[in-house]
N, C-alpha and C positions, 0 to 999 in steps of 0.2 A: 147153301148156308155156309157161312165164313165163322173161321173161327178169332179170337182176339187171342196173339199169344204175347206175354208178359215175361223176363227176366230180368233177371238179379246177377251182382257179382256178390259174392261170398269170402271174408279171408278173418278169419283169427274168428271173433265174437262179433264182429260188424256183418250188417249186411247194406251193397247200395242199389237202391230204387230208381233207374233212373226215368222212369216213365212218372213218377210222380216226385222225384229228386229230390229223394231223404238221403239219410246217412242215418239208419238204424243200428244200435248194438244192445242186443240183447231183447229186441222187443222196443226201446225205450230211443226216442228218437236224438239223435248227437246234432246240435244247430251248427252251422255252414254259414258262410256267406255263398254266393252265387258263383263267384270266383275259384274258392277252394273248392264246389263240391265238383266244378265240370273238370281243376286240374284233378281233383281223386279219382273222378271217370275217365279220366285222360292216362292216367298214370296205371290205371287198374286193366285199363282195355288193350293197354298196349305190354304190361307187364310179362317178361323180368327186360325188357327191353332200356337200354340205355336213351331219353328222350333228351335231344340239345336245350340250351336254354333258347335261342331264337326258334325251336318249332314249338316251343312250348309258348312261348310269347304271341307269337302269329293265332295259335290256338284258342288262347285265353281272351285275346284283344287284337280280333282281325280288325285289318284295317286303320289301327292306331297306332303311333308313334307314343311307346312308353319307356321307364326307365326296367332297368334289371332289379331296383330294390324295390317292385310293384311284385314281381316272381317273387323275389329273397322273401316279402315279408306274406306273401298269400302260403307259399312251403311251411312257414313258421307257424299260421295260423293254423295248417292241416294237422301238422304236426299236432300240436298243443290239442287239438278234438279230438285226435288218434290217442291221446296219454303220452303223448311220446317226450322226451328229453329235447332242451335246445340242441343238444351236439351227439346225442347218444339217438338211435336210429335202428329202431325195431319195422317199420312199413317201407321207409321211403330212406335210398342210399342217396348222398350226394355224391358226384361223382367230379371232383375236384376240375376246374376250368374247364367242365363239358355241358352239365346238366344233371340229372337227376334219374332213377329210375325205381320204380316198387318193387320191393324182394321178396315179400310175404304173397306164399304159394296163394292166387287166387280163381276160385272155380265159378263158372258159370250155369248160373240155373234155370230153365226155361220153364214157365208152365202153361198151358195149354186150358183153356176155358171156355164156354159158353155162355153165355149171360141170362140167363132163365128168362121164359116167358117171352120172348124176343129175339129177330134174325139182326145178323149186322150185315148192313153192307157199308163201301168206302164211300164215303160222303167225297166228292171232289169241287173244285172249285171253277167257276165258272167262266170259260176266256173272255177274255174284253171284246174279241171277232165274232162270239155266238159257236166257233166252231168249237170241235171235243176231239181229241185224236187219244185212241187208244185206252179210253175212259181218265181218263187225267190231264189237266193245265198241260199245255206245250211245254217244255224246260224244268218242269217240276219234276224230278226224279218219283219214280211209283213209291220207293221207301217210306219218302214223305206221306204218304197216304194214312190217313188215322181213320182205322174201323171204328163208327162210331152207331149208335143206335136207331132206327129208323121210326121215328114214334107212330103210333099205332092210331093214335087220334089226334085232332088240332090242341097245338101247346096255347093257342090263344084266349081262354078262356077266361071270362070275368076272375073268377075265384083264384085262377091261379097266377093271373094279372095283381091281384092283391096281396094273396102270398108272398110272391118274388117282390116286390114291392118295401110290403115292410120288412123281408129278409136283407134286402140291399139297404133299407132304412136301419136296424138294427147293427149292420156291419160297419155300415161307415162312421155312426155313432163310437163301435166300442174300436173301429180305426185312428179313430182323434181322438177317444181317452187313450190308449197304450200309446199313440203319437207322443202326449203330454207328459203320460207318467215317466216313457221313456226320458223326454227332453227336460223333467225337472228332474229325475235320477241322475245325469248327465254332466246340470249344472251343479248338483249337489256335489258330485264326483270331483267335478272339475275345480271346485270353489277348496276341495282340500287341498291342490299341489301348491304347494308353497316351497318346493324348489325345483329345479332345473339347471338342465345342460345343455348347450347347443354344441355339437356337434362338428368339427370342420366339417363345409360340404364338398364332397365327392367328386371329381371331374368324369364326364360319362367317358371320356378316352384318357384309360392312364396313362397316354403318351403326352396327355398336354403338357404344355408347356405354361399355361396356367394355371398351376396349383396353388401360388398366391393368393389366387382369389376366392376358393373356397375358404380358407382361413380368416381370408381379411371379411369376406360376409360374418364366420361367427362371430369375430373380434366385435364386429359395429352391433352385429340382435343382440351380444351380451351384454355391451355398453348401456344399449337402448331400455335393455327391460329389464338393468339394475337400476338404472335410473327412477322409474316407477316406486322402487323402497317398497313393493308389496311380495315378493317372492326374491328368495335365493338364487343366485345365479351363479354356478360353476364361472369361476375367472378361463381366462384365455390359456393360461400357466397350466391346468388343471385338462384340459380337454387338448392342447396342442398335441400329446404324445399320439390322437385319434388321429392325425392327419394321415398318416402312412400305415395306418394299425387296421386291419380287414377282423372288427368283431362285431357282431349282432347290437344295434341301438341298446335295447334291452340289456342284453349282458352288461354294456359300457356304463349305463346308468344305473346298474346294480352298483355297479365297482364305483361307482362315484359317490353312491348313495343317495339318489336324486328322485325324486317322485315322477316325474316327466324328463324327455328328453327329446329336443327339437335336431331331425337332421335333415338331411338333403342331398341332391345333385345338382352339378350345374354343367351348361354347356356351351361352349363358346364357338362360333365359326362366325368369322371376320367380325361384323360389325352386330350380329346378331346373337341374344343370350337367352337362355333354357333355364330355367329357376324351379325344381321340383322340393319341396318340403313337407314334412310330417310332421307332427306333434303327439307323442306316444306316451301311454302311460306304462312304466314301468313295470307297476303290477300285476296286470293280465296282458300286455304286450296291444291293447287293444289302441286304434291310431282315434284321437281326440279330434286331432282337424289334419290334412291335406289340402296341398294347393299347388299349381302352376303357374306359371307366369313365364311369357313369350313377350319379351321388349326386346327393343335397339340395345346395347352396350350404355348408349347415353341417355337411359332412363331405366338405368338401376339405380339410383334411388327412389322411383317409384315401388323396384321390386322390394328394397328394405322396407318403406314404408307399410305397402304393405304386407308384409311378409309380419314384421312388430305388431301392428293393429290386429292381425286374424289370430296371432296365440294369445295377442293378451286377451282378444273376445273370448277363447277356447279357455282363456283361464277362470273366467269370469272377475278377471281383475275390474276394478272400480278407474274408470280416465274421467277426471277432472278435463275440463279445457286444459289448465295446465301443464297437467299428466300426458296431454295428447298432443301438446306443442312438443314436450321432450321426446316422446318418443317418436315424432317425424323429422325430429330438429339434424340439419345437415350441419356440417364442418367445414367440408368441401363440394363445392355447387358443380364444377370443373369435373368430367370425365377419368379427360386424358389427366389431369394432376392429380382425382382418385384413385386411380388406375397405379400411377405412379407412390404415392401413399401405404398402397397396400403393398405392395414391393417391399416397401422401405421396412414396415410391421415383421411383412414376412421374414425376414433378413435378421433386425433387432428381435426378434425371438429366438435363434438358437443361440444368442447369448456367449458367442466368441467375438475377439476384437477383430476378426478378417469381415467377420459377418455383420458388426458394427459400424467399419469404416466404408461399409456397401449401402448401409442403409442409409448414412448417412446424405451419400451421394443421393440417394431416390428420395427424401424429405427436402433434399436443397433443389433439384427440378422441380418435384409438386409447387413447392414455393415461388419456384421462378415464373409457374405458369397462372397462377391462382395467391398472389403476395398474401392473400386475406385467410387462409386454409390452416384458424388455429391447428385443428390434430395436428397438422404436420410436424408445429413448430413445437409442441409439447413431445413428438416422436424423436426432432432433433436433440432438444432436453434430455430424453432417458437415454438417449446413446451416450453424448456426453460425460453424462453422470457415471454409467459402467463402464467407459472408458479407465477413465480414475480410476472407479473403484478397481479393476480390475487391471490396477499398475501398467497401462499400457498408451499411460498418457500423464504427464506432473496434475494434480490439482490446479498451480497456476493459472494453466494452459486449456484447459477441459472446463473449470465449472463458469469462469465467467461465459464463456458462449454457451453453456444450459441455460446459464440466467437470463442472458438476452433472450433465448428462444422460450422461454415459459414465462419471462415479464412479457414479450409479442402476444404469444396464445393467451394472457387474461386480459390483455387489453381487448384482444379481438373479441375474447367469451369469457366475463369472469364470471362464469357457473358452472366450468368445467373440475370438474372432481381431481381427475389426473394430473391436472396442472398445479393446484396448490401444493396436492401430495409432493410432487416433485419440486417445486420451490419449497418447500418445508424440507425436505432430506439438503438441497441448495445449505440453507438457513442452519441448518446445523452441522452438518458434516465438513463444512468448506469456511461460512462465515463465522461461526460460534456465535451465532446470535440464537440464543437456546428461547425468549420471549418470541420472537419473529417466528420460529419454527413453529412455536408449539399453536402460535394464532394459526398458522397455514394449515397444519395437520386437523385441526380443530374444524377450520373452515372446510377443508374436505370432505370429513368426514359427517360435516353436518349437511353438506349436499347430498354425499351419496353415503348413508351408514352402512350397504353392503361391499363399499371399495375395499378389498382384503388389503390393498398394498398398504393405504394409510393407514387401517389398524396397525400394521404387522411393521411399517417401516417407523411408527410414531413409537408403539411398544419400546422396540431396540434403541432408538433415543434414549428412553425415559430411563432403561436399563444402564445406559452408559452413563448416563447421568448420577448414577446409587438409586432412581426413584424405583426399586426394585415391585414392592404392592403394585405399584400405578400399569409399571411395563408386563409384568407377569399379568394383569388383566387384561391389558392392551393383546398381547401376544395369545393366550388363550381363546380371544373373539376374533382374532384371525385366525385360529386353526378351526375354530366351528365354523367359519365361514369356507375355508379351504383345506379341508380334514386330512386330504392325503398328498398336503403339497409336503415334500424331502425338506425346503430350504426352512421353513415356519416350523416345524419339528424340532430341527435341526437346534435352530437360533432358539427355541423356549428350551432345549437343554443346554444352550449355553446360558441364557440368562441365567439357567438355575447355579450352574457352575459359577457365574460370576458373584451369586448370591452365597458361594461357601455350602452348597448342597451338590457335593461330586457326586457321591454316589446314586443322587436320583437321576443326575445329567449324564454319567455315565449307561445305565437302564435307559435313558430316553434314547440318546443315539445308537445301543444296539438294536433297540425300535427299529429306529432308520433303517439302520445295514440288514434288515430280519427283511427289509420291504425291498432294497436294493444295497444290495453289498459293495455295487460302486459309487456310493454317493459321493463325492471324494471331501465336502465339507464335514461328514460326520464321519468318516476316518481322523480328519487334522482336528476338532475337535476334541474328540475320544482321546485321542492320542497327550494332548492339554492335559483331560483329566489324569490320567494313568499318571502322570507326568507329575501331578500337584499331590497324590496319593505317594509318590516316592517307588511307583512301579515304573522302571525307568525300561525295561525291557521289553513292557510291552506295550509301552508309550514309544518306543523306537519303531516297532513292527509297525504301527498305526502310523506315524508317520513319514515311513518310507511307503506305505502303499501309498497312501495322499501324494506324496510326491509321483510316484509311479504313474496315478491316474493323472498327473497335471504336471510332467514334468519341468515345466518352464515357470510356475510358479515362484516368486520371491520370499514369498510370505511364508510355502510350505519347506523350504528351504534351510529359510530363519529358525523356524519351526523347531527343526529335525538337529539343525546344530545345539539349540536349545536344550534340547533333552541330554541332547553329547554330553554338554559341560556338566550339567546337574547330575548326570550319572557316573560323572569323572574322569569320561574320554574328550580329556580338552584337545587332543591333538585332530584331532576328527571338527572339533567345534572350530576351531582355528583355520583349518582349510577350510571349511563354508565361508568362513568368513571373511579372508584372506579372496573368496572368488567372488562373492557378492560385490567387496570394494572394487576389484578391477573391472569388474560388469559397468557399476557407477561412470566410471571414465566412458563409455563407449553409452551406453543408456542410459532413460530413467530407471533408479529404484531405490524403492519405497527407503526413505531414513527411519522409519519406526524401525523397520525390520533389520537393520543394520544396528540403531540404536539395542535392542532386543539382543543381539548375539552379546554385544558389547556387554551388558549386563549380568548374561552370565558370564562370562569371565571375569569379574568384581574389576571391569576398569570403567569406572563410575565418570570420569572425566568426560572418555571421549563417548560415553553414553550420552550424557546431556548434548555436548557437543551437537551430534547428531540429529537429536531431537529438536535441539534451537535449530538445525537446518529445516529440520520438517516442517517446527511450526514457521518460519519464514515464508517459506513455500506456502502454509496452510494445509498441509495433511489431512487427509480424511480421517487416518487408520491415529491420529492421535488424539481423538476422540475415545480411545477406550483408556489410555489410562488409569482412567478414576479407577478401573474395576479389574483391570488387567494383574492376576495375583503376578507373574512372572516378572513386573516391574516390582517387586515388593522390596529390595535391595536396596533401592533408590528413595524408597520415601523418606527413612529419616535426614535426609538430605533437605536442609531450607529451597534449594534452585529446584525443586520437586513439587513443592507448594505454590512455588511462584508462578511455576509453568501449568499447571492447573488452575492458576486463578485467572493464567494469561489466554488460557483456553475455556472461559467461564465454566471451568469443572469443580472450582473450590466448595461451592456449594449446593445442592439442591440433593 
């Protein structure tokens, strides 16, 4: 007679089963997925042992090819069943670029039983040859062997033919109601995320050399299913800081403030791509929908396609036909020219002019290979435009080829959101056609009502305009839309500034610096206010750090002499100023800003002077002085009026 023996591991208040593959604690059973409970007998069997992440992976899912954020997030899951902390680690240590190991002293417990009333012997399986070697299957290890019960009489019996019968009738019945109950809890769940993050996704080899492309997929699913107008979607601006940042989905969508958050890996070698994504709910960290996709390189937009269609099922968002053209709708049909596209994105995102004059070159090939590839040409348009802005090109020179490249993109699609936006900043910052603008911004926004940039770029308009009500609304539904962007902060403490309320645009931009101490726009800011307050000292410290942080700025420069004069170190003001005009001969730079020093020195002439160069030119930056206090010198001056009217500032 054979005995059946049974054990257990033991550690803290848990105990695991693995012959019937619980995770007990306390009596009371703790749910698993099938995944986490064999890595907790993996990790518990082998404990205080350090286990790699490739033998833990082999272990988990022999025979498959998976990603490491399939481990990263089954650890998460154990974690969270264990009690445990995202980062704090009472069972299970991570053991930084090795693997993982369990620290919590675990004992093993055997027990030893009989089964009443009945012998066991090992039931084996029968060879496919008829022959038996050694009472077990050839190749079957004897371990395998399960002592199971030898019944005493025939199991075939009418009665118990009826029993087993309605017992499997019974189960598969209350199988498809908890099926149900689950999948309508599910949709219920799911019908409440009404915001979201995508994620850049992840290159499975940090050595690639395509990390463009992880970005440029969220850029297009965030485009895709803002378009929708049924859920919030974290802009590109809001979620780029994740490309190079190693923290938990979860965590990231905490900090975003996002109900769900969509990420992924992806894998490139030669001409073949690996598309892994998730769809997570923030709350319980539990994953909504997963997917793969294995195509050519030249049938990713099959993988966007459907990669948009399976979250917004998971969302249970409502797709009209409509709804369902936009979210498959391509830009560019061409590969190799969205290939090149996303380059160009990648590039025009860190928002320097080396970095601008780069992308530009990658939107001018996309185009040369695919002429018909609106994005490209509205990508050409926003470089352009920060070109300007960011004094590193005459307005002149810069906005008319935005304007060709964004009049191309609405001819090719005029239902692109991004394009008007940017022909509306065109329309006012450059033409002063303030009717033109405000149709464009308007039309934008009435395509796509969650595009942050047209609330937040139409706002700052309305504000330089005096329409202060209008733009403070405007600017405040871009920061609900984009809560923890620096530069919308930033600029709704300037409005307020501009509105003759320092002291709450003051409080706003230490906000800022409380979040990031180097934002360097709400140092020069700050520095404005302290400056209009008659605090000239500590309007000097704010903008010399601004300078610090940007030292080649124009603007922060003007700034910083500014303060000089008003504080009565004219000799100080006079040298900025004296080196900005010699700069002039050899570069562009900006005439406001030169106008600006001018002003505080009460030489009112060649102030104007100046400024008639700007507006010639068409200056962006002479756009603010309806509301600029630091021109206040100048106003009782009739040629102050006229140049306000001549920049349709006189009114509105």
């Amino acid at each position: 007679m054979r005995r059946a023996d049974s054990y257990f591991y033991q550690f803290g208040s848990f105990r695991i089963d693995p012959a019937k593959r619980l995770l007990l604690q306390e009596g009371e059973v703790v749910p698993l997925s099938p995944k986490a409970f064999e890595l907790l007998v993996t990790l518990a069997e082998n404990s205080p042992r350090v286990l790699e992440k490739d033998e833990l992976m082999a272990t988990l899912w022999p025979g498959s090819v998976v990603e490491e954020s399939n481990l990263t997030q089954t650890i998460y899951l154990l974690r969270k069943a264990l009690g445990e902390g995202t980062h704090e680690s009472h069972y299970i240590e991570t053991i930084p670029r090795h693997g993982y190991r369990f620290v919590a002293p675990v004992e093993e417990i055997s027990e030893k039983h009989e089964a009443p009333g009945q012998s066991t012997e090992a039931i084996t399986a029968e060879p496919t040859n008829g022959d038996r070697t050694n009472g077990h299957t050839p190749g079957l290890p004897a371990s395998h062997l399960l002592p199971l019960p030898i019944p005493s009489r025939p199991w075939w019996s009418r009665r118990e033919i009826l029993v087993t019968g309605l017992a499997l009738l019974g189960l598969s019945l209350l199988g498809v109601w908890l099926w149900s109950a689950q999948r309508a809890t599910t949709l219920k769940t799911n019908a409440l995320v009404r915001s979201i993050a995508v994620l850049p996704f992840k290159p499975v080899n940090p050595n690639s050399s395509d990390d463009y492309l992880g970005l440029g997929l969220a850029d297009v699913l965030i485009t895709r299913l803002s378009s929708l107008q049924q859920v919030v979607v974290q802009p590109i601006s809001q979620v780029r800081k994740y490309d190079n940042l190693e923290q938990h989905p979860v965590a990231a969508g905490r900090e975003l403030r996002v109900e769900a958050v969509l990420e992924g890996t992806f894998q490139k070698i030669d001409n073949q791509l690996r598309v892994t994504a998730r769809l997570i709910n923030v709350q319980d960290g539990q994953a909504l929908w997963s997917g793969q996709f294995d195509k050519q390189f030249t049938d990713i937009f099959k993988v966007q396609d459907s990669i948009s269609e399976q979250v917004a099922s998971a969302l249970a968002l409502r797709l009209t036909p409509e709804k369902r053209l936009l979210l498959t709708k391509q830009g560019i049909n061409n590969p190799e020219a969205y290939q090149l596209y996303l380059k160009g994105r990648y590039h025009w995102n860190k928002r320097t002019a080396a970095d601008l004059k780069k992308a530009i070159v990658y939107f001018d090939q996309a185009i040369a290979i695919s002429p018909n590839a609106a994005p490209a040409y509205v990508g050409l348009a926003d470089c352009y435009n920060l070109l300007s802005f960011y004094d590193a090109s005459p307005a002149h020179e810069a906005f008319p080829k935005a304007k060709d490249a964004v009049l191309r993109a609405l001819e090719l699609d005029e239902t692109m959101a991004e394009a008007h936006t940017s022909l509306g900043w065109i329309r006012w910052v450059y033409e002063w056609d303030w009717p033109a603008a405000e149709r464009a911004f308007q039309r934008a926004i009435a395509l796509n009502p969650n595009y942050v940039t047209a609330h937040h770029w139409y706002g700052w308009c309305l504000v330089q305009r005096g329409q202060f009500d209008e733009g403070l609304a405007r600017m405040k539904r871009a920061m609900e839309l984009e809560p923890l962007s620096f530069i919308i902060q930033t600029q709704l403490g300037a409005s307020l500034f501009y509105l003759g309320q320092t002291d709450q645009a003051i409080e706003q931009y230490r906000k800022v610096l409380d979040l990031d101490s180097n934002f360097v726009r709400a140092h020069f800011y700050l520095g404005q206010a302290y400056e209009q307050k008659g605090m000239y000292a500590e309007a000097i410290v704010e903008l010399k750090q601004a300078l610090a942080l940007s030292p080649d700025s124009v603007e922060y420069q003007a700034g910083l002499g500014h303060a000089y004069a008003c504080s009565g170190d004219l000799r100080q003001a006079r040298r900025i100023l004296d080196q900005l005009i010699e700069m002039s001969k050899r570069q562009y730079i900006s005439r406001y800003s030169i106008a600006l020093l001018y002003t505080s020195l009460s030489q009112q002439d060649q102030a104007f002077t100046w400024l008639n160069q700007g507006a010639k030119e068409r200056s962006s930056r002479l756009t603010r002085l309806k509301v600029d206090p630091r021109f206040a010198p100048l106003r009782p001056d009739p040629r102050f009026a006229e140049l306000l009217q001549h920049l349709g500032l006189a009114s509105g």
